[in-house]
N, CA and C atoms as a LAMMPS dump frame, in Angstrom:
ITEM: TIMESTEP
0
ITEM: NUMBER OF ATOMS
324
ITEM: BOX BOUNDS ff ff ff
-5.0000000000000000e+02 5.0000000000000000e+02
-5.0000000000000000e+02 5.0000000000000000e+02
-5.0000000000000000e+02 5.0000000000000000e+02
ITEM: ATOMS id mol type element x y z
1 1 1 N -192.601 -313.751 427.608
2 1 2 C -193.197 -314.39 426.465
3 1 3 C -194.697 -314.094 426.384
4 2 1 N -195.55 -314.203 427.97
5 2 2 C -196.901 -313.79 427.686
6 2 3 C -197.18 -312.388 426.885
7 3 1 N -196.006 -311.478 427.345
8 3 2 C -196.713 -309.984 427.242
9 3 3 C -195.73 -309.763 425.829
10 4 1 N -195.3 -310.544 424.931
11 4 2 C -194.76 -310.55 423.483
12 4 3 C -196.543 -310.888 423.226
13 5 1 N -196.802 -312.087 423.235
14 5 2 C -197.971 -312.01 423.022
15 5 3 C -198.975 -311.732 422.706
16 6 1 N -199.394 -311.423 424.082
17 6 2 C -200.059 -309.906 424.12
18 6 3 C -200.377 -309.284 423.198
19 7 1 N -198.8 -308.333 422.871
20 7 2 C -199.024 -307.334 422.059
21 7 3 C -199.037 -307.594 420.528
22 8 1 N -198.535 -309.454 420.95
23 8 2 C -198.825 -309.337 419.272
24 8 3 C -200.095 -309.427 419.058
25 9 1 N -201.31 -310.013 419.607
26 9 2 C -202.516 -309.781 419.559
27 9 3 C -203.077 -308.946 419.695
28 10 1 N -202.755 -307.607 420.297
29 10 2 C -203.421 -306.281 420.061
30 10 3 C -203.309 -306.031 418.724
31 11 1 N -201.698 -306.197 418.27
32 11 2 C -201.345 -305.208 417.055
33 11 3 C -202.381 -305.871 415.694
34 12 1 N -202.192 -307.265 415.87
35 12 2 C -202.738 -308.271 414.827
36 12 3 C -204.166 -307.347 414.089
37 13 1 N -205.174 -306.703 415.136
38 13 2 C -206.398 -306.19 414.059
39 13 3 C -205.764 -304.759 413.576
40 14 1 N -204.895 -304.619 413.87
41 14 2 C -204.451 -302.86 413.21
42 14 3 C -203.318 -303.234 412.128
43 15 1 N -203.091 -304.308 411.745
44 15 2 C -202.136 -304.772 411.286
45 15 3 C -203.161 -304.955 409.554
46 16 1 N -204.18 -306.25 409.734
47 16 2 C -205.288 -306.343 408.928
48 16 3 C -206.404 -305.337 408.742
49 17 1 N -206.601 -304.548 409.153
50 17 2 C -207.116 -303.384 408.938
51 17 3 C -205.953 -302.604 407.806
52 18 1 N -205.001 -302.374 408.408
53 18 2 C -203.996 -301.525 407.478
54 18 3 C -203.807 -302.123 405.789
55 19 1 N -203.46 -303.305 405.832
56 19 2 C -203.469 -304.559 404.929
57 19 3 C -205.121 -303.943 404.036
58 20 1 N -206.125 -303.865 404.934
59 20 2 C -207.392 -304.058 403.559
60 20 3 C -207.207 -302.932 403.541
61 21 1 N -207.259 -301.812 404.131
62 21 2 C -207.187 -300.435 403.817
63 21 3 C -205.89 -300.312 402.224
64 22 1 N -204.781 -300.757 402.343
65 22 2 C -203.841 -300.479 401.854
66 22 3 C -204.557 -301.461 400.196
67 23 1 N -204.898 -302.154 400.625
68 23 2 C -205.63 -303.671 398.932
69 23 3 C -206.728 -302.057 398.637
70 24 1 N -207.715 -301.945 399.81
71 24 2 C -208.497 -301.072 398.861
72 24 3 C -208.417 -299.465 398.115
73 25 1 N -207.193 -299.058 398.394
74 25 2 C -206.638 -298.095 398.177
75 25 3 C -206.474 -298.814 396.434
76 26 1 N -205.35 -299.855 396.42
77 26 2 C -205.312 -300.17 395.448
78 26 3 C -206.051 -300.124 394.292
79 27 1 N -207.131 -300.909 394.723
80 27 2 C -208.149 -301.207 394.155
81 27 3 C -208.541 -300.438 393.167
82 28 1 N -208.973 -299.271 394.518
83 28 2 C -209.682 -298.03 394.054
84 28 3 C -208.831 -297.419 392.625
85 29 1 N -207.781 -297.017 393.211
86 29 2 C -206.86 -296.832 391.329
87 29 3 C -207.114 -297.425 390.596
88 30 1 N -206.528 -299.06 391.023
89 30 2 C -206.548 -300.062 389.638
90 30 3 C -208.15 -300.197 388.797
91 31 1 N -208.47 -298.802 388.092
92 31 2 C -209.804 -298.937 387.546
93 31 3 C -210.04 -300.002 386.515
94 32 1 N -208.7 -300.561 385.759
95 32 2 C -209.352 -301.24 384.435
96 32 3 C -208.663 -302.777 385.614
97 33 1 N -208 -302.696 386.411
98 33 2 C -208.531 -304.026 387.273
99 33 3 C -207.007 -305.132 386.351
100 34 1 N -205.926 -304.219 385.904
101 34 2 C -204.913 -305.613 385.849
102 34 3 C -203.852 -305.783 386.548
103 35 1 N -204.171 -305.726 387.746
104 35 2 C -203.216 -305.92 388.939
105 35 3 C -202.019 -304.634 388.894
106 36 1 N -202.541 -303.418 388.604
107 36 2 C -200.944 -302.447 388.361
108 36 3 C -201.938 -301.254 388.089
109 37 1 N -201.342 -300.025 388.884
110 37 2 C -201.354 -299.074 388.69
111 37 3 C -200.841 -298.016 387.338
112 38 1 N -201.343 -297.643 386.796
113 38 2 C -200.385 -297.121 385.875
114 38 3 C -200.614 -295.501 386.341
115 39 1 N -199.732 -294.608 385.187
116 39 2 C -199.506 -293.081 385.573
117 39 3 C -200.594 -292.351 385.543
118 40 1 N -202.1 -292.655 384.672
119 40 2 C -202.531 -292.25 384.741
120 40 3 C -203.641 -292.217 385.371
121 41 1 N -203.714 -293.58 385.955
122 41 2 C -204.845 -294.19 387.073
123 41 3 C -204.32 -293.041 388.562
124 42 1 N -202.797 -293.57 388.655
125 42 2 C -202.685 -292.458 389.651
126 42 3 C -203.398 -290.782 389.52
127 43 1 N -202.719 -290.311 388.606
128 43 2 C -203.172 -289.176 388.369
129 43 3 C -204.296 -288.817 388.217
130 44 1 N -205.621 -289.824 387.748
131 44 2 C -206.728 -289.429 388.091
132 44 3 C -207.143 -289.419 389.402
133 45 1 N -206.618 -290.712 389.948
134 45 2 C -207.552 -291.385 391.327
135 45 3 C -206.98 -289.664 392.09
136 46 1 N -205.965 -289.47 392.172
137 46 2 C -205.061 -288.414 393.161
138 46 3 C -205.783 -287.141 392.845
139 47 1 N -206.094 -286.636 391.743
140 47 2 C -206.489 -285.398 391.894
141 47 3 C -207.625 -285.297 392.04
142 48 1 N -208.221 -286.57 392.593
143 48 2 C -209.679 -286.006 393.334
144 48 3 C -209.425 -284.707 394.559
145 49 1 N -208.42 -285.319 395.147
146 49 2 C -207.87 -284.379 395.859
147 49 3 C -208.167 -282.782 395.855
148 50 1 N -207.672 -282.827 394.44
149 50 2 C -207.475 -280.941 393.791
150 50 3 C -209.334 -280.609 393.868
151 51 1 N -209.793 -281.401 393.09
152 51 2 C -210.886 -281.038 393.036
153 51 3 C -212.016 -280.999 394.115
154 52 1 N -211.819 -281.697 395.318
155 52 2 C -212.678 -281.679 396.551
156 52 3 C -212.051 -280.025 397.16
157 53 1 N -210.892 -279.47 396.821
158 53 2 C -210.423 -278.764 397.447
159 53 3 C -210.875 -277.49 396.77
160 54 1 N -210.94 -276.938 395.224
161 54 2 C -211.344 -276.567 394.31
162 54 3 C -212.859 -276.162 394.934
163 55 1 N -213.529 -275.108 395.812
164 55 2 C -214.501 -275.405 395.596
165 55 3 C -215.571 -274.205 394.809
166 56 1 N -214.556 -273.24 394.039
167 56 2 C -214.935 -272.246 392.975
168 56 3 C -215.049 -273.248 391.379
169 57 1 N -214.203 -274.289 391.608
170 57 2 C -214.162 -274.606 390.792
171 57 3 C -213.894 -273.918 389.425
172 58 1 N -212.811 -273.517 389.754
173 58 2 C -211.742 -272.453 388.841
174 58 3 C -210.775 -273.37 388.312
175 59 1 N -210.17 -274.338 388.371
176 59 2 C -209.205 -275.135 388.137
177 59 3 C -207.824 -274.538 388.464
178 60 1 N -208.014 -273.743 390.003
179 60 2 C -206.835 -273.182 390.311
180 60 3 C -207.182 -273.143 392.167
181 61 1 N -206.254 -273.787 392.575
182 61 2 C -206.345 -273.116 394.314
183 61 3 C -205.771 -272.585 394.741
184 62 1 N -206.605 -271.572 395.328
185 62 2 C -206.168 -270.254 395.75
186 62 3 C -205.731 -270.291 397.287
187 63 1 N -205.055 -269.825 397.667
188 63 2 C -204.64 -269.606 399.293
189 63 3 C -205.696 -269.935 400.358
190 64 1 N -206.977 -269.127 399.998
191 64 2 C -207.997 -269.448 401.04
192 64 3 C -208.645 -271.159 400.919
193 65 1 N -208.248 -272.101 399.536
194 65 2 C -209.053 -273.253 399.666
195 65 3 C -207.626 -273.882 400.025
196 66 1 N -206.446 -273.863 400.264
197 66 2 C -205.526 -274.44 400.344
198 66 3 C -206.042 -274.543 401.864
199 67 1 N -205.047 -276.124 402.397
200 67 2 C -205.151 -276.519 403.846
201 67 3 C -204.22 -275.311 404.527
202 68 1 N -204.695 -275.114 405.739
203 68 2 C -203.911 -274.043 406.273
204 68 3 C -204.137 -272.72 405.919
205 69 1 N -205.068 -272.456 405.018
206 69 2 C -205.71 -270.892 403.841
207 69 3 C -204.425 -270.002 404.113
208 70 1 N -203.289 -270.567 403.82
209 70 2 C -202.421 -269.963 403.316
210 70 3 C -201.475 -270.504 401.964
211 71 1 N -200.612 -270.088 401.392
212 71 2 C -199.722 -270.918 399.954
213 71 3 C -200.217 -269.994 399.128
214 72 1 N -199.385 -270.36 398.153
215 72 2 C -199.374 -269.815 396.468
216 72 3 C -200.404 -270.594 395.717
217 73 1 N -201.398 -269.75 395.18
218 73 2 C -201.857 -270.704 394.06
219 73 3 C -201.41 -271.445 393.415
220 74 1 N -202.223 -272.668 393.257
221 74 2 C -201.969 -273.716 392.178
222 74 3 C -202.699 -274.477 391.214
223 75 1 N -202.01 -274.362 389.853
224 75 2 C -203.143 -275.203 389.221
225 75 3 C -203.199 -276.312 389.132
226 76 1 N -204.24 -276.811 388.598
227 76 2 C -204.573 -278.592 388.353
228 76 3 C -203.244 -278.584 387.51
229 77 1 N -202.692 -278.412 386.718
230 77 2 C -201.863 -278.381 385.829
231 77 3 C -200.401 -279.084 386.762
232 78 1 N -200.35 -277.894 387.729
233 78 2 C -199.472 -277.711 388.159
234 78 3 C -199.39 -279.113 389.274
235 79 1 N -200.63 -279.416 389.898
236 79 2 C -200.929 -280.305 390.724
237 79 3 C -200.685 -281.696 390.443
238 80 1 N -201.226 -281.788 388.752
239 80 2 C -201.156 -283.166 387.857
240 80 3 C -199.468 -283.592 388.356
241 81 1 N -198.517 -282.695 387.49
242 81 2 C -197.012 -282.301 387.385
243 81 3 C -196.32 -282.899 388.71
244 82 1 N -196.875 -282.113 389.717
245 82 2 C -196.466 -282.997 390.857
246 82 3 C -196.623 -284.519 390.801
247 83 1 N -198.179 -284.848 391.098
248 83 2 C -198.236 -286.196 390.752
249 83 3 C -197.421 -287.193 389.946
250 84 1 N -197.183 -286.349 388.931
251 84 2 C -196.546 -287.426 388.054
252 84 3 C -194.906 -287.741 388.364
253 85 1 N -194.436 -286.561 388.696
254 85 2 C -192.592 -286.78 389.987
255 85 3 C -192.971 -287.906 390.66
256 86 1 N -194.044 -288.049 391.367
257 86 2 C -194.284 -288.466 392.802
258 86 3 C -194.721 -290.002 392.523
259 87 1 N -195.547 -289.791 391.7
260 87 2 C -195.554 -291.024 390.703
261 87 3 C -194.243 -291.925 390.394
262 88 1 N -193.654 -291.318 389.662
263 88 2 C -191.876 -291.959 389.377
264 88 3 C -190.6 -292.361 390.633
265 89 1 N -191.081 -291.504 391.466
266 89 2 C -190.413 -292.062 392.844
267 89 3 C -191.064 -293.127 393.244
268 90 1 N -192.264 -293.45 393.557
269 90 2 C -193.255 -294.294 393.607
270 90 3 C -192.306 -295.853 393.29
271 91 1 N -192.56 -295.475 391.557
272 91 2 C -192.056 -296.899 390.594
273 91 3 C -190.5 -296.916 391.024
274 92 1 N -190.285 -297.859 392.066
275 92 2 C -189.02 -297.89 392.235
276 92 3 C -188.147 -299.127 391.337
277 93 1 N -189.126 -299.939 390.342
278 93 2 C -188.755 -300.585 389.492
279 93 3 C -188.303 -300.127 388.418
280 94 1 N -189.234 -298.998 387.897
281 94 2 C -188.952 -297.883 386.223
282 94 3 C -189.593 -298.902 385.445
283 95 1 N -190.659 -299.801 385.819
284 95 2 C -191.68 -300.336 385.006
285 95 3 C -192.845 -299.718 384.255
286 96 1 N -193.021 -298.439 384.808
287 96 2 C -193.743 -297.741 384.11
288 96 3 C -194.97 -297.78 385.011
289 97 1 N -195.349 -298.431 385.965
290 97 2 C -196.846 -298.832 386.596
291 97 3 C -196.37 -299.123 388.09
292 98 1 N -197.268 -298.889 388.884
293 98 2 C -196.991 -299.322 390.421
294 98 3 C -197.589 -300.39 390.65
295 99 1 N -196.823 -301.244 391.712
296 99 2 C -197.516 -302.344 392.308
297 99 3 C -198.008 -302.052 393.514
298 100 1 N -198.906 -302.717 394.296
299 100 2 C -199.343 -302.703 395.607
300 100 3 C -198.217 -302.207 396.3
301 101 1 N -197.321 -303.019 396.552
302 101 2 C -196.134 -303.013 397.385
303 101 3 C -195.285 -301.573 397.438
304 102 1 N -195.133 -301.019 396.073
305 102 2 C -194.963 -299.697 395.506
306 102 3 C -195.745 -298.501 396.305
307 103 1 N -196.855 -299.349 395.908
308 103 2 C -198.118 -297.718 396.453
309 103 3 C -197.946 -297.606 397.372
310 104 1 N -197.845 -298.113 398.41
311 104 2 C -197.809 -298.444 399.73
312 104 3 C -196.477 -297.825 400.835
313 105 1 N -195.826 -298.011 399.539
314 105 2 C -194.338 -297.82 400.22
315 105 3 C -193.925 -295.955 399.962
316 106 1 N -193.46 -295.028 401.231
317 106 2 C -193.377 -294.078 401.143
318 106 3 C -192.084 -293.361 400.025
319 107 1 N -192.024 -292.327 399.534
320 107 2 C -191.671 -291.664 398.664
321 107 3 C -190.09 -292.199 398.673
322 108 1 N -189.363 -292.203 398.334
323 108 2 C -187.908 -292.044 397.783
324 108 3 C -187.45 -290.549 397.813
C-alpha cells in the first residue's frame, strides 16, 4: 500500500503538468475562445508547423527541409488536406468542432 502510494505521488506532478500542457494546447487553437475547436482553428494553429519548416519559403517542402532531409515534396496545399482528414478523425462526435477531450485523444 505504501509503495501504491508512492508512485501515485510521483506520477501526480506529470499527471498535472500533462493536464495544463494539454488546456494550453487547447487554448492556443481556441483563438475566438468558445470552448471548441473548429476546422479551421485547427488548420491554422497546425500549419505553423509547415511554415517553421518552409524555410525558402516557397510554400512547398522540399526533401532537404523535411525531418529526416529525405520525402517527396509537399505543399501547404497538400499539408492543409492532410490536416483536415486528421481533423475529422479527431471529431469523433461529427459535430463539426473538437473538444478538449477530442484534441487530446489520439487519431482513430
Amino acid at each position: 500500500m505504501r509503495m501504491r502510494l508512492a508512485a501515485m505521488l510521483l506520477w501526480l506532478p506529470f499527471a498535472v503538468l500533462a493536464q495544463s500542457t494539454a488546456s494550453g494546447l487547447f487554448q492556443a487553437m481556441d483563438t475566438n475562445g468558445d470552448g471548441r475547436v473548429s476546422e479551421a482553428e485547427y488548420v491554422t494553429y497546425m500549419s505553423q508547423g509547415f511554415y517553421r519548416l518552409d524555410r525558402n519559403h516557397d510554400g512547398v517542402l522540399e526533401p532537404d527541409e523535411l525531418p529526416g532531409g529525405h520525402g517527396k515534396p509537399i505543399t501547404l496545399q497538400e499539408w492543409q488536406d492532410n490536416l483536415r482528414r486528421e481533423f475529422h478523425k479527431l471529431d469523433r462526435h461529427h459535430h463539426g468542432y473538437l473538444t478538449e477531450q477530442e484534441l487530446m485523444q489520439p487519431p482513430q
